[in-house]
OpenMM code with the backbone's topology and positions (N, CA, C; nanometers):
from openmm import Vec3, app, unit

residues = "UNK UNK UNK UNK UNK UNK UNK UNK UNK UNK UNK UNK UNK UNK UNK UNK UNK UNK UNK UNK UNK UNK UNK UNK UNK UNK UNK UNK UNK UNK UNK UNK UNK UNK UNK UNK UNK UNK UNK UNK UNK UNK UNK UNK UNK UNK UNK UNK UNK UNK UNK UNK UNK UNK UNK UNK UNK UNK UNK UNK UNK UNK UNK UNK UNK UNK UNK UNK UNK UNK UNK UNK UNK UNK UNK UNK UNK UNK UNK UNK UNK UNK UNK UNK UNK UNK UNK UNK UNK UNK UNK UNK UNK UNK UNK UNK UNK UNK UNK UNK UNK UNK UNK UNK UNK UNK UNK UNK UNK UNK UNK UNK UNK UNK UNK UNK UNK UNK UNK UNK UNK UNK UNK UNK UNK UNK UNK UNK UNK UNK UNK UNK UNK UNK UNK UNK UNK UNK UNK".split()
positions = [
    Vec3(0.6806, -1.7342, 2.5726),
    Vec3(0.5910, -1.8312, 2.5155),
    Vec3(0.6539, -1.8914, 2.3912),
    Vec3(0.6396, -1.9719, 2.3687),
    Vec3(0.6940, -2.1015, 2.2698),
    Vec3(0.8159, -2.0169, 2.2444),
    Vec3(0.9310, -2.0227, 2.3062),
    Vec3(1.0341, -1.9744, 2.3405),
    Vec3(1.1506, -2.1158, 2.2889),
    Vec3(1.2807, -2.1282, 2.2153),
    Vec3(1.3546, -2.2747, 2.2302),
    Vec3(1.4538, -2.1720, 2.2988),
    Vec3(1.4683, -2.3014, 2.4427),
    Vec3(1.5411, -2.3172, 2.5085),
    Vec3(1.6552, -2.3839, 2.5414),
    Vec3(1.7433, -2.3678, 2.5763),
    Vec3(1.8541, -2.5085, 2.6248),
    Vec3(1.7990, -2.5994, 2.7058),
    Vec3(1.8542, -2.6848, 2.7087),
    Vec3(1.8289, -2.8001, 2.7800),
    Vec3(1.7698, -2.7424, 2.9434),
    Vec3(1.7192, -2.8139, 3.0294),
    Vec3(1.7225, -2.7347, 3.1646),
    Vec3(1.7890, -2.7959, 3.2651),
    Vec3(1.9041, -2.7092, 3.3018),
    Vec3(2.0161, -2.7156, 3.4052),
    Vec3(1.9226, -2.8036, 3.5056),
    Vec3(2.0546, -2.9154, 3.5928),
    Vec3(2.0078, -3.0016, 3.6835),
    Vec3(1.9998, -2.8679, 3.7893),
    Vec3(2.0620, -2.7836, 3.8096),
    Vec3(1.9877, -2.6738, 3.8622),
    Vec3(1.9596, -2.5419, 3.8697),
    Vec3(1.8392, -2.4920, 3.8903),
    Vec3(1.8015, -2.4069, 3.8560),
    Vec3(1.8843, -2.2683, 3.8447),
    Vec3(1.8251, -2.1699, 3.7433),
    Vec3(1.9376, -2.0751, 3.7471),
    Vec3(1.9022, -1.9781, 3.8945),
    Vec3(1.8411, -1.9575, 3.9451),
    Vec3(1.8100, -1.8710, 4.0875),
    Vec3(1.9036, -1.9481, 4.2004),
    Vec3(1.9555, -2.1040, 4.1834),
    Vec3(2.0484, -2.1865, 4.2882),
    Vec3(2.1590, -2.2166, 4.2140),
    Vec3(2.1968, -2.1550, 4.0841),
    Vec3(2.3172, -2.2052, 3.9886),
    Vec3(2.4069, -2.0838, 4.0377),
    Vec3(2.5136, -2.1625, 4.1060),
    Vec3(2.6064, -2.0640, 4.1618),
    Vec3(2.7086, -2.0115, 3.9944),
    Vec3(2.6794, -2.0872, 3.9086),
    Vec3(2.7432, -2.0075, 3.8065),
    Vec3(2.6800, -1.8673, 3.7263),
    Vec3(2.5101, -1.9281, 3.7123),
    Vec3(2.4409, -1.8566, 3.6592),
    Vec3(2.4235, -1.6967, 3.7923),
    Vec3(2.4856, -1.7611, 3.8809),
    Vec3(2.4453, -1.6077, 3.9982),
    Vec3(2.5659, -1.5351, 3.9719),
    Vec3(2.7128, -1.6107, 3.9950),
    Vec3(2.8166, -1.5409, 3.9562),
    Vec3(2.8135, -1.4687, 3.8269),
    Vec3(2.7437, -1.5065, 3.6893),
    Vec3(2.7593, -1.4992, 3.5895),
    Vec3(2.6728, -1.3455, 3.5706),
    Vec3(2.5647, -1.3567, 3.6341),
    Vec3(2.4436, -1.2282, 3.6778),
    Vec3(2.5590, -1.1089, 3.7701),
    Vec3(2.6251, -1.1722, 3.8335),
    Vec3(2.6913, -1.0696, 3.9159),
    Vec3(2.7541, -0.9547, 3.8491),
    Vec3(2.8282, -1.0418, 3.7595),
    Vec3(2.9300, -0.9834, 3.6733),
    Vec3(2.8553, -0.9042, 3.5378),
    Vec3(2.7245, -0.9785, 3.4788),
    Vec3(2.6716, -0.8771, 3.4176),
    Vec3(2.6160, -0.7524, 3.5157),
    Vec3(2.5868, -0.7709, 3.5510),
    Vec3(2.5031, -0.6358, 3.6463),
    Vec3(2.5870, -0.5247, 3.6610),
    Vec3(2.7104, -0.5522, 3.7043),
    Vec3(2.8201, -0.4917, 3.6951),
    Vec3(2.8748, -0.3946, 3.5832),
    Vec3(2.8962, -0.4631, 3.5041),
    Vec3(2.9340, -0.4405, 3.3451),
    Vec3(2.8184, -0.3495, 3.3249),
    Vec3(2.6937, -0.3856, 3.3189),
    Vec3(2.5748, -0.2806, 3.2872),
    Vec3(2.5778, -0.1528, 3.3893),
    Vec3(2.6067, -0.1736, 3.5287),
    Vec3(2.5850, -0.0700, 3.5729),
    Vec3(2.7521, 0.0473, 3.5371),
    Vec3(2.8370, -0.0249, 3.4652),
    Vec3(2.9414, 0.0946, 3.4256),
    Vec3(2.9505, 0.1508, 3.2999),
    Vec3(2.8590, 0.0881, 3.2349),
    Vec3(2.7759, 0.1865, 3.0673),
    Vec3(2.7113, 0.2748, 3.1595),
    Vec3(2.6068, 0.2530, 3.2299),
    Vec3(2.5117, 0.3363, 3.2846),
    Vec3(2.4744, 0.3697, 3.3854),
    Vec3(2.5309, 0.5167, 3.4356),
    Vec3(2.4851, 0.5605, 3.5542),
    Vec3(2.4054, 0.6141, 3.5621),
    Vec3(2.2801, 0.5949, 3.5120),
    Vec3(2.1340, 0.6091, 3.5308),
    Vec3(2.1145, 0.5190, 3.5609),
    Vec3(2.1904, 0.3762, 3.5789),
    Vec3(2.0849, 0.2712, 3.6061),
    Vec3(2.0405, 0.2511, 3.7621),
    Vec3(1.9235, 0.2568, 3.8305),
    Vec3(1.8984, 0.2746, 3.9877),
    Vec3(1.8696, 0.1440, 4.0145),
    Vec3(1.8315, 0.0132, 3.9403),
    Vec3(1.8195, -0.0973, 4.0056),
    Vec3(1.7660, -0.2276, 3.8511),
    Vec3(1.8567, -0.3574, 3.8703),
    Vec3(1.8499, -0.4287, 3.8064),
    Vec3(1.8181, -0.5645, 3.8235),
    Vec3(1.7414, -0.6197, 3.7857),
    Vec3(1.7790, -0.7842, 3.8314),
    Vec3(1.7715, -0.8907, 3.7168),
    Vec3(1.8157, -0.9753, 3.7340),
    Vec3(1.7814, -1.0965, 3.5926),
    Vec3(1.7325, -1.1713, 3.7360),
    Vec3(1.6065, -1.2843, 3.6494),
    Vec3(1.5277, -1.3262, 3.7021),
    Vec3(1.4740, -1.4761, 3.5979),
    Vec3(1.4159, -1.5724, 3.6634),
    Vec3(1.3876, -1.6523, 3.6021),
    Vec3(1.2351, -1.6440, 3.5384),
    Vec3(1.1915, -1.7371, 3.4180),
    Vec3(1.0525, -1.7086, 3.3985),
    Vec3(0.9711, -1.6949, 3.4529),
    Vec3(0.9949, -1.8412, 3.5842),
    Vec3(0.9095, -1.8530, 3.6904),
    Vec3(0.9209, -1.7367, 3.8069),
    Vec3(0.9737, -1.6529, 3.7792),
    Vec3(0.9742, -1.5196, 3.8828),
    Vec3(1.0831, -1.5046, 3.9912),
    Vec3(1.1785, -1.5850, 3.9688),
    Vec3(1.2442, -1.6187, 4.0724),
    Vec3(1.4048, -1.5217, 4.0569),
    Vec3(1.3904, -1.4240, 4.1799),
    Vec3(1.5117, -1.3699, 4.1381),
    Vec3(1.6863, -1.4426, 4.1079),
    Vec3(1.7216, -1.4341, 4.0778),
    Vec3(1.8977, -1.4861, 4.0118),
    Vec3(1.9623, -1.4289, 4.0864),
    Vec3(1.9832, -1.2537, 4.0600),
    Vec3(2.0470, -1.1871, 4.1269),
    Vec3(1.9946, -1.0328, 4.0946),
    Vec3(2.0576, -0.9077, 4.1925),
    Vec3(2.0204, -0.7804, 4.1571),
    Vec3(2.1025, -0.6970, 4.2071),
    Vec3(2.0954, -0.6052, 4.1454),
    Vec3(2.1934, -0.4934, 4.1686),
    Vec3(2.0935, -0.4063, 4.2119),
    Vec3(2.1751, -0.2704, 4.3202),
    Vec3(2.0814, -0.1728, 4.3581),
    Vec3(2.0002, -0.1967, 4.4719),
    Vec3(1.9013, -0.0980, 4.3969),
    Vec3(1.7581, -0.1441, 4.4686),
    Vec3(1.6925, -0.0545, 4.6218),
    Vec3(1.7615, 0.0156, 4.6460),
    Vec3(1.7183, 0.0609, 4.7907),
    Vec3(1.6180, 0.1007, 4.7831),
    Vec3(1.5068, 0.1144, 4.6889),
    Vec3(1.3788, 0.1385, 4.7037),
    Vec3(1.2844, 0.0035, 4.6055),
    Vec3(1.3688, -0.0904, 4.5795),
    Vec3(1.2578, -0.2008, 4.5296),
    Vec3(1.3167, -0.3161, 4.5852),
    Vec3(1.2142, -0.4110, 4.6465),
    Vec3(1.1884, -0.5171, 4.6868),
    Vec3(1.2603, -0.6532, 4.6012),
    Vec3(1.3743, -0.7002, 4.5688),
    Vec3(1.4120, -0.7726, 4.4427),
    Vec3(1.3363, -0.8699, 4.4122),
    Vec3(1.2688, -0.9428, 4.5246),
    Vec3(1.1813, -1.0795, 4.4628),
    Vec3(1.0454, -1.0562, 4.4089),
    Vec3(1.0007, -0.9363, 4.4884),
    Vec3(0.8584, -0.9238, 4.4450),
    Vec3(0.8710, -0.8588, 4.3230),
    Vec3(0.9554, -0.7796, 4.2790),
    Vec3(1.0104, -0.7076, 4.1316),
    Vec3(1.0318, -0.8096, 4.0128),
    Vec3(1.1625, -0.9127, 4.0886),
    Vec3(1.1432, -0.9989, 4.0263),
    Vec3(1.0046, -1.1293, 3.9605),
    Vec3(0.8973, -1.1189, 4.0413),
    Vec3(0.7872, -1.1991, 4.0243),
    Vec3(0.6771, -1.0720, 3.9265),
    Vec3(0.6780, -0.9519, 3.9638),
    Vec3(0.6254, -0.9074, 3.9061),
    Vec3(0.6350, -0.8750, 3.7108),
    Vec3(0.7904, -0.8484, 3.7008),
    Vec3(0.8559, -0.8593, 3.5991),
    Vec3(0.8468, -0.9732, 3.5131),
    Vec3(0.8438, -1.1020, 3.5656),
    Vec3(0.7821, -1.2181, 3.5403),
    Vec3(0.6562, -1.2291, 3.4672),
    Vec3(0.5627, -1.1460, 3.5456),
    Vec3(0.4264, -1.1728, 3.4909),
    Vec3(0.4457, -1.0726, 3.3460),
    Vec3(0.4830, -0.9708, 3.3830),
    Vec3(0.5059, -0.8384, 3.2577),
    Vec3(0.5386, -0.9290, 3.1359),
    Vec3(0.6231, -1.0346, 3.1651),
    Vec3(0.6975, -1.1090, 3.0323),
    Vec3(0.6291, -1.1555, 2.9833),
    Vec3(0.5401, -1.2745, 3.0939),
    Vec3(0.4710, -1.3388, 3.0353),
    Vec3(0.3388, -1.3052, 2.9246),
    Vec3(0.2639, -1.1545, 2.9965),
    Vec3(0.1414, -1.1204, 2.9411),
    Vec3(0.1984, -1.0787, 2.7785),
    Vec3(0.3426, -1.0344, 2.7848),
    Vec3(0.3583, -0.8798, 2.6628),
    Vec3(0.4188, -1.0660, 2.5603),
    Vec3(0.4231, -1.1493, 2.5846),
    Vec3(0.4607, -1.2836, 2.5128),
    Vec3(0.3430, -1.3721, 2.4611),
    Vec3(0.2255, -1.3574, 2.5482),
    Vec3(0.0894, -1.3729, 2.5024),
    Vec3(0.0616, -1.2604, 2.4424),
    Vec3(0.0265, -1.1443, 2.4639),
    Vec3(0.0008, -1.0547, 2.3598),
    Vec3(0.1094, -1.0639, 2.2236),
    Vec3(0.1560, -1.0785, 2.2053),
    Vec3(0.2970, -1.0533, 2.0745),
    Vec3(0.1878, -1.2335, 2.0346),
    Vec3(0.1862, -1.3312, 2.0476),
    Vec3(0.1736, -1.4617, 2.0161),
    Vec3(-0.0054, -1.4623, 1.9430),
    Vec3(-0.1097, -1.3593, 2.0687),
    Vec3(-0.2268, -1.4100, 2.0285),
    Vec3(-0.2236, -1.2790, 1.9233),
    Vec3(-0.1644, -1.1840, 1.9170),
    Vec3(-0.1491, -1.0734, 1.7698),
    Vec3(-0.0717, -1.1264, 1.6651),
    Vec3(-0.0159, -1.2801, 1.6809),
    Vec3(0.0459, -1.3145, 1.5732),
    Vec3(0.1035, -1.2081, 1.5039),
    Vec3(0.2117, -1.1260, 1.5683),
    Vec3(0.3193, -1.0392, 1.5310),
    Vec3(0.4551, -1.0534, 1.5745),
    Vec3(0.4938, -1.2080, 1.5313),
    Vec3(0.6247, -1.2046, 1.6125),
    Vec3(0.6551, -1.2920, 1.7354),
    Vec3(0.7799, -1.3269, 1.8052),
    Vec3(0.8543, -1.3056, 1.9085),
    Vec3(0.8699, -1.1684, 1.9610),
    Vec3(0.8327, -1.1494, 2.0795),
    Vec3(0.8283, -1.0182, 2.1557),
    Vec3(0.9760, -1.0480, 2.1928),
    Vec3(1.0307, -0.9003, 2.1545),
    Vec3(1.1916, -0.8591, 2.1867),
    Vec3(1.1987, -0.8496, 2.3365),
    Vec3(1.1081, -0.7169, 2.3657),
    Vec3(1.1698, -0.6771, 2.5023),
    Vec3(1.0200, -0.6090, 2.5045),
    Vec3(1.0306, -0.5384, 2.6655),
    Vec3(0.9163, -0.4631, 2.7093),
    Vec3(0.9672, -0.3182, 2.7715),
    Vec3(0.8814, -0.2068, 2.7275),
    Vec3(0.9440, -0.1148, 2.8401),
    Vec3(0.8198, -0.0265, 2.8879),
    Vec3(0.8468, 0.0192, 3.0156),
    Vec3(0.7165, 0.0993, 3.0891),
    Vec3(0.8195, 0.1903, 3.0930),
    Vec3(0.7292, 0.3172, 3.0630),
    Vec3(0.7717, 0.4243, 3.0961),
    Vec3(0.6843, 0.4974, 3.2267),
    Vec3(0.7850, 0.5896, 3.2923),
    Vec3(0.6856, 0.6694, 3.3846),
    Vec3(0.7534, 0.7910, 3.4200),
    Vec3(0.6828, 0.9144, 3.4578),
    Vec3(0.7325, 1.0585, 3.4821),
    Vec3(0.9418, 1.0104, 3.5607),
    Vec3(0.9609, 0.9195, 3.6426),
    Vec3(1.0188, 0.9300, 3.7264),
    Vec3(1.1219, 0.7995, 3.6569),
    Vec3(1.1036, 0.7698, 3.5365),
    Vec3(1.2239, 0.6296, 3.4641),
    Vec3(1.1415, 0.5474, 3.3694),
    Vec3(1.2255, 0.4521, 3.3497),
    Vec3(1.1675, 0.3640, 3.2616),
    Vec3(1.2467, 0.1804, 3.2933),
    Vec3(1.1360, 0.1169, 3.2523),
    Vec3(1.1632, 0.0247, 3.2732),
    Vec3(1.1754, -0.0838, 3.1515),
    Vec3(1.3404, -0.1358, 3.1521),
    Vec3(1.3524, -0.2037, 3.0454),
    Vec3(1.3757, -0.3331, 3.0247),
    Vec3(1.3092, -0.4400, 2.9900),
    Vec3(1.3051, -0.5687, 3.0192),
    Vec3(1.3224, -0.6748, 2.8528),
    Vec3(1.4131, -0.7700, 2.8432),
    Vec3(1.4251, -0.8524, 2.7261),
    Vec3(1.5005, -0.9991, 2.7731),
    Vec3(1.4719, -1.0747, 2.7302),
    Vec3(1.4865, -1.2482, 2.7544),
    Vec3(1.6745, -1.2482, 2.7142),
    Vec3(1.7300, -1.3542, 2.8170),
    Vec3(1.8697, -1.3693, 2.7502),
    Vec3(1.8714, -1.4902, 2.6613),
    Vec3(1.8878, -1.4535, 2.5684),
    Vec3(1.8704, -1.5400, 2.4026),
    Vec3(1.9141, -1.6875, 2.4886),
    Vec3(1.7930, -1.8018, 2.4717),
    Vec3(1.8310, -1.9611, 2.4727),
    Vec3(1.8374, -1.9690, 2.5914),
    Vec3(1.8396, -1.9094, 2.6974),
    Vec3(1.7665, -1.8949, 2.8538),
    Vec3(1.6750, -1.8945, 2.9186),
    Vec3(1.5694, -1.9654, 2.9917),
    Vec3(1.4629, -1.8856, 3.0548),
    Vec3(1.5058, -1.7784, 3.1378),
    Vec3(1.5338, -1.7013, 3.1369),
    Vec3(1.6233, -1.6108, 3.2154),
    Vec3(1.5656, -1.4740, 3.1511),
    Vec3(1.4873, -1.3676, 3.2364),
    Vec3(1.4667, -1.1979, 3.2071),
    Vec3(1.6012, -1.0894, 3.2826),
    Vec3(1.6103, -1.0036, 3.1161),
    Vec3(1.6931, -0.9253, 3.2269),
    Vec3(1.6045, -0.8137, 3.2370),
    Vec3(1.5891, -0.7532, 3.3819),
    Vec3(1.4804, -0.5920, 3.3875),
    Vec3(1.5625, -0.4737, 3.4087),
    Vec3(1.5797, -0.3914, 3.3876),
    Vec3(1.6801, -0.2855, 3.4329),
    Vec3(1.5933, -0.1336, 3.4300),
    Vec3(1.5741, -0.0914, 3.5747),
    Vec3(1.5353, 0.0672, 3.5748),
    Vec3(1.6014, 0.1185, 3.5261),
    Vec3(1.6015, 0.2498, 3.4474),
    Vec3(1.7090, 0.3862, 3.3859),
    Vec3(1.5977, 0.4865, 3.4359),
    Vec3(1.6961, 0.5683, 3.5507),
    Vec3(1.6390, 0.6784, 3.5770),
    Vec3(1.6171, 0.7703, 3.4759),
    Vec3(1.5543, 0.9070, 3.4457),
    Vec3(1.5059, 1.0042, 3.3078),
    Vec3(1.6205, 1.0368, 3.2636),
    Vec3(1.7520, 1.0486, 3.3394),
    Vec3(1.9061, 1.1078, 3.2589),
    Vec3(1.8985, 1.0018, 3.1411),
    Vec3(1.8280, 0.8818, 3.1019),
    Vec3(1.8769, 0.8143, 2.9786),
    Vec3(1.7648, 0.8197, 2.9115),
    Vec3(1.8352, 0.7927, 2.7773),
    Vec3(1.7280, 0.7758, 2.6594),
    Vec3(1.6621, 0.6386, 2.6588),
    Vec3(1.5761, 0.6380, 2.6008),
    Vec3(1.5466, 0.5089, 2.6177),
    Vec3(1.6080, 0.3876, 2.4683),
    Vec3(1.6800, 0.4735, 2.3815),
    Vec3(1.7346, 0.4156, 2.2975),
    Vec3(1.9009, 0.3528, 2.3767),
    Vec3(1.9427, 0.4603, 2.4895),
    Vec3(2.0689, 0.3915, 2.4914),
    Vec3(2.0189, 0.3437, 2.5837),
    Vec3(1.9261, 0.3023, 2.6579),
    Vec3(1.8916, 0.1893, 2.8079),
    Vec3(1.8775, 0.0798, 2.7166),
    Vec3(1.8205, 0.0400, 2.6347),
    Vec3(1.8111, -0.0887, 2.5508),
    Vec3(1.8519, -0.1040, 2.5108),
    Vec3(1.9943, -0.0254, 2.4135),
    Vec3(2.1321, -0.0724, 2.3660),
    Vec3(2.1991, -0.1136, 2.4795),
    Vec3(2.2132, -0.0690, 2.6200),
    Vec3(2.2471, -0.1355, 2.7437),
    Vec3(2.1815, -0.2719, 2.7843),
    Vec3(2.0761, -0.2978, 2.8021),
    Vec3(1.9841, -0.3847, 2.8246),
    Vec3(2.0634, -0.4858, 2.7285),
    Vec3(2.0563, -0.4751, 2.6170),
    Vec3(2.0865, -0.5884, 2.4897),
    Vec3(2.2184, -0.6390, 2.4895),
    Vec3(2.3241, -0.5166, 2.5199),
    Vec3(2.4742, -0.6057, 2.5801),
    Vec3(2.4807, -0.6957, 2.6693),
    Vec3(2.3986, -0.6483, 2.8017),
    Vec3(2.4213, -0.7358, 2.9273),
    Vec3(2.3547, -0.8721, 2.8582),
    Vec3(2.2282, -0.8825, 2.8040),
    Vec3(2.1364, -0.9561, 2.7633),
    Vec3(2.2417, -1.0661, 2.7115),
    Vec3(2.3032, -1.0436, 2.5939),
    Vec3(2.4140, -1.1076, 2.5520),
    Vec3(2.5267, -1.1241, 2.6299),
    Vec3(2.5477, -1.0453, 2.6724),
    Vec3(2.6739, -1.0799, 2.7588),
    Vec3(2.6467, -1.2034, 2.8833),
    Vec3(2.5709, -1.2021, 2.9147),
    Vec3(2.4720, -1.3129, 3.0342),
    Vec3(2.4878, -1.4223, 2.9387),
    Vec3(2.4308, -1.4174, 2.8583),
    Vec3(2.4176, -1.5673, 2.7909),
    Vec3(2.5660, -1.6128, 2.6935),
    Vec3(2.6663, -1.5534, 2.6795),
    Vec3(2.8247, -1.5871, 2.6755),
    Vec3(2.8691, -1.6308, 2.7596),
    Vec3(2.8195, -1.5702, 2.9510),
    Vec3(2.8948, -1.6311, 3.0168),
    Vec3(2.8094, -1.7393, 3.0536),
    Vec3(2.7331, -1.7768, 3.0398),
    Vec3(2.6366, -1.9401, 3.0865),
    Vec3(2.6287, -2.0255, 2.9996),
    Vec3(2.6509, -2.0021, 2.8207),
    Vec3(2.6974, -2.1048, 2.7318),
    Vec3(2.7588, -2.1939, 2.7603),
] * unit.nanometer
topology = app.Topology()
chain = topology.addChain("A")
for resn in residues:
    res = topology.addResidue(resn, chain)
    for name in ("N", "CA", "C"):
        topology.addAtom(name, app.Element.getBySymbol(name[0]), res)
């Protein structure tokens, strides 16, 4: 929510063969910090998956659309609490956690499961490289 963005690509990043290559190669990079990570995707605001790593037990588009909405609500909440720009989001549950933050000047989410082997301090020091690293290679 009231987010500044770049300009918006004549096309979209979910059909931007750079922005998919560019997702490829982060996903990558993130999944060799972390082998806890069981499944990732960057995704557009509008819900639309980019690309994903993993996954043999999640669905990437519907993850991706769902993750979407997660952004959107925890961006209205952070806006109507007038506390800020919301960084990132994370759900935790007995079985992982889920870690989600915007790639700076992108509409673009990155979400990344970390199974319980990680902390949740180094899944979001992970999360925040790729995060950056995504938006170096699409500058």
């Amino acid at each position: 929510m009231n987010q500044p963005f770049a300009p918006a690509a004549a096309v979209p990043s979910h059909l931007n063969p750079v922005h998919i290559d560019a997702g490829n190669r982060t996903l990558a990079e993130m999944q060799d910090l972390a082998s806890s990570l069981t499944f990732a995707a960057l995704l557009t605001d509008d819900g639309f998956e980019i690309v994903h790593l993993n996954g043999g037990n999640a669905d990437g588009g519907r993850f991706a659309s769902m993750s979407s909405s997660v952004q959107a609500l925890s961006d209205a909440v952070a806006h109507e609490l007038k506390i800020g720009t919301n960084e990132y989001v994370i759900i935790a549950s007995e079985a992982g956690h889920v870690i989600q933050l915007r790639v700076q000047g992108h509409p673009i989410v990155l979400a990344a499961l970390f199974d319980t082997h990680e902390t949740l301090g180094k899944g979001l020091s992970i999360a925040r490289i790729a995060a950056r690293r995504m938006a170096e290679l699409i500058a």
